[in-house]
C-alpha positions, -999 to 999 in steps of 0.1 A, spaced: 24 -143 200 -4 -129 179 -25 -147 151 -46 -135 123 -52 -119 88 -17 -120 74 -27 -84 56 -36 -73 91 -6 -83 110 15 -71 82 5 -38 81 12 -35 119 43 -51 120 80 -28 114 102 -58 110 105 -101 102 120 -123 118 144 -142 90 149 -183 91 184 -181 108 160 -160 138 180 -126 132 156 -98 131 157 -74 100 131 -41 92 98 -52 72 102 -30 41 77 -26 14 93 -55 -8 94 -78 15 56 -70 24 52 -76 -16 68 -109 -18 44 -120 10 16 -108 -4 23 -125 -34 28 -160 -18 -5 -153 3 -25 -149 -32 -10 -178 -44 -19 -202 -12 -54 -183 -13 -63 -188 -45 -56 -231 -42 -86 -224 -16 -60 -224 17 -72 -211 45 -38 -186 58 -32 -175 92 -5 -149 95 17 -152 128 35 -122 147 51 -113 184 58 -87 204 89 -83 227 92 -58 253 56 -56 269 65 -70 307 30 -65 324 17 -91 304 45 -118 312 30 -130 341 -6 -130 332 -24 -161 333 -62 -142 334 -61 -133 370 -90 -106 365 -69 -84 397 -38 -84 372 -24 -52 363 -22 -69 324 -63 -77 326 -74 -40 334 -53 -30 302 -68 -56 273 -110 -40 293 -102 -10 275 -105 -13 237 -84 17 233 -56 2 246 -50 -26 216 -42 -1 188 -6 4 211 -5 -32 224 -6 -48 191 16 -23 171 52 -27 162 53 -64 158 73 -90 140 63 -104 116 75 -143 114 55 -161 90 18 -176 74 7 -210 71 -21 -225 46 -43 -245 59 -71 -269 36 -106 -273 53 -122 -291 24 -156 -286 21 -179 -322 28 -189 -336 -7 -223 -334 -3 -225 -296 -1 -223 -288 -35 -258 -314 -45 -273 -290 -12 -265 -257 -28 -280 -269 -64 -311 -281 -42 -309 -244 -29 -308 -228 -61 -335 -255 -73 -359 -248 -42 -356 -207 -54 -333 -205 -17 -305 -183 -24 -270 -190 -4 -247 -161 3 -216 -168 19 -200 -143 47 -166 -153 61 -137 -138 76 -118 -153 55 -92 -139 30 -112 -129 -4 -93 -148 -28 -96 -179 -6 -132 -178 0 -140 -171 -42 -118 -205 -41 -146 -223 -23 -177 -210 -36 -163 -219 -68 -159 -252 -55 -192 -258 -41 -213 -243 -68 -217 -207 -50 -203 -195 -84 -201 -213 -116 -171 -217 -132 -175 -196 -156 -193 -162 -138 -182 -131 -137 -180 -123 -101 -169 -88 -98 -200 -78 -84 -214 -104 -64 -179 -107 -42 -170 -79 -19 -150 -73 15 -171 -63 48 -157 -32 47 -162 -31 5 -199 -36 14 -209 -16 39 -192 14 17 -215 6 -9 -237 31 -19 -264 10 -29 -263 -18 -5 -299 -30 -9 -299 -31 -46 -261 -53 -45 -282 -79 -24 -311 -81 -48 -288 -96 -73 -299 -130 -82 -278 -160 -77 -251 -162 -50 -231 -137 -32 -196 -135 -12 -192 -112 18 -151 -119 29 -132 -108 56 -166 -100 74 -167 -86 111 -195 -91 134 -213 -54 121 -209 -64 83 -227 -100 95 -258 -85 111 -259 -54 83 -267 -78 56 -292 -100 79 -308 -65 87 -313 -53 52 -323 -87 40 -353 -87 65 -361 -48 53 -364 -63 19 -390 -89 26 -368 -116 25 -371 -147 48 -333 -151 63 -318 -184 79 -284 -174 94 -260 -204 102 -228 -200 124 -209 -215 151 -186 -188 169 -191 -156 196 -190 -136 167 -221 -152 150 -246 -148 178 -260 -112 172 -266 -124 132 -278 -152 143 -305 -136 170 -315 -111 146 -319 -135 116 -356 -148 114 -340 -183 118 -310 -184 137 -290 -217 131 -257 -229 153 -235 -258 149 -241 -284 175 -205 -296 173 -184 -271 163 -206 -244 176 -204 -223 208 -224 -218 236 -232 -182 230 -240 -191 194 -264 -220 206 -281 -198 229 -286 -170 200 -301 -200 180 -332 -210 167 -321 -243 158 -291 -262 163 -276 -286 141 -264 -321 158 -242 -330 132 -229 -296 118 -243 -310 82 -254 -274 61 -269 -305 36 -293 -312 68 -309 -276 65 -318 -280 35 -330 -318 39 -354 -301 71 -366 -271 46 -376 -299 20 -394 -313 50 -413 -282 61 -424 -272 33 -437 -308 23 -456 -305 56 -468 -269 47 -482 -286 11 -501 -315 28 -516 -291 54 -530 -267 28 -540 -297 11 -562 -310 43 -578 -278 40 -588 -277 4 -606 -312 9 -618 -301 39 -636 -269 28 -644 -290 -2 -659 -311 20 -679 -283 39 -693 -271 7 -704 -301 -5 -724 -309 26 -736 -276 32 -752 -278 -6 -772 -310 2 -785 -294 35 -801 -264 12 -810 -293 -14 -830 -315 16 -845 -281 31 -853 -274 -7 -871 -307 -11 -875 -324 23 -861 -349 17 -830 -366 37 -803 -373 21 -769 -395 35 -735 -383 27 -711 -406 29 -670 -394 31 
């Protein structure tokens, strides 16, 4: 049994499995009428999650990841998944809601108020993540988003990546792999541009190590994204990040206000020393 994008199972599946359980060939209008009900699910912001099998591959029915197994030495070699996971069946998608926390939308407008700008990068299905960033103030409702909402594979193609991320206000990477992940994060950085990277899975970490700070979810997050991590969030809140940046930066104002006073200070002092050496006579200052 496989799991995944429902447009990449479908276009490696050959037949569907039908509700009575006969099997039937997956023709081009039956991939239509899918499609169709997938833009429908992923467009009321549900999350979908195509499912397929295979029959017929017997080294892998008794493997239980026993490293010596026959089965084990076959899924080392990345070569070898283009054949494994071809000819499926197709049997069906579900939608899943992952509503995002109320106060996520007041922390993006804090964002946007702070001059932080949040891009989005997901795997998941386009139509589904334009959903949310609708819904949490990525977008407004009423933006023309055509240009600030592309694929992985729609961005790296582009041939002027650097000048797509300059845009101002928020942008949607979808259906983003690994590569797309630390592309973005790497031109970003090239730019000038101070990058905070948050994530939680394997897939994450080498965004997240490259970012200039890497943040991992302390509940929902992996190991191997912790360990890529520059900080780690204890209660997976994206509202606490920018509740800590409001902090920082409050400390960076009251430092650079020490040191004002303080060279005031040093000025002021040093001028009465010249003034007593002027006149000899001592003078107190009193702070």
């Amino acid at each position: 049994m496989l799991q995944g994008a429902v447009e990449n199972l479908l276009d490696r599946s050959t037949s569907i499995q039908l509700l009575d359980g006969s099997v039937v060939t997956l023709d081009q209008s039956s991939k239509d009428l899918i499609l169709q009900n997938l833009h429908k699910m992923s467009t009321s912001a549900l999350r979908c999650l195509g499912f397929a099998y295979k029959e017929g591959l017997s080294e892998f029915e008794t493997y239980n990841g026993d490293e010596d197994h026959p089965a084990h030495h076959l899924l080392l070699e990345p070569r070898n998944y283009s054949s494994i996971e071809s000819n499926l069946t197709f049997v069906g998608l579900a939608g899943l809601r992952d509503p995002p926390r109320k106060e996520v939308r007041q922390a993006i407008e804090d964002c946007k108020a702070a001059g932080i700008r949040v891009m989005v990068i997901t795997g998941d299905n386009k139509n589904t993540a334009e959903a949310i960033c609708h819904e949490i103030g990525v977008f407004g409702p009423y933006d023309d988003i055509s240009s600030k909402s592309l694929t992985g594979r729609e961005f790296m193609g582009h041939p002027d990546k650097k000048t797509h991320l300059r845009q101002s206000g928020g942008l949607l990477f979808s259906r983003a792999e690994p590569r797309h992940k630390q592309e973005i994060v790497r031109l970003l950085k090239e730019d000038g541009e101070v990058v905070a990277m948050t994530g939680d899975g394997v897939n994450d970490a080498p965004a997240l190590k490259l970012a200039d700070i890497g943040i991992a979810m302390g509940i929902a997050g992996t190991e191997v994204a912790k360990e890529a991590s520059d900080m780690v969030l204890a209660d997976d809140n994206f509202s606490t990040i920018v509740a800590a940046v409001g902090e920082g930066r409050s400390i960076y104002n009251n430092m650079k206000a020490f040191i004002r006073f303080d060279i005031f200070c040093k000025i002021i002092a040093l001028l009465v020393d010249w003034s007593t050496i002027d006149t000899g006579r001592a003078v107190l200052v009193l702070f």
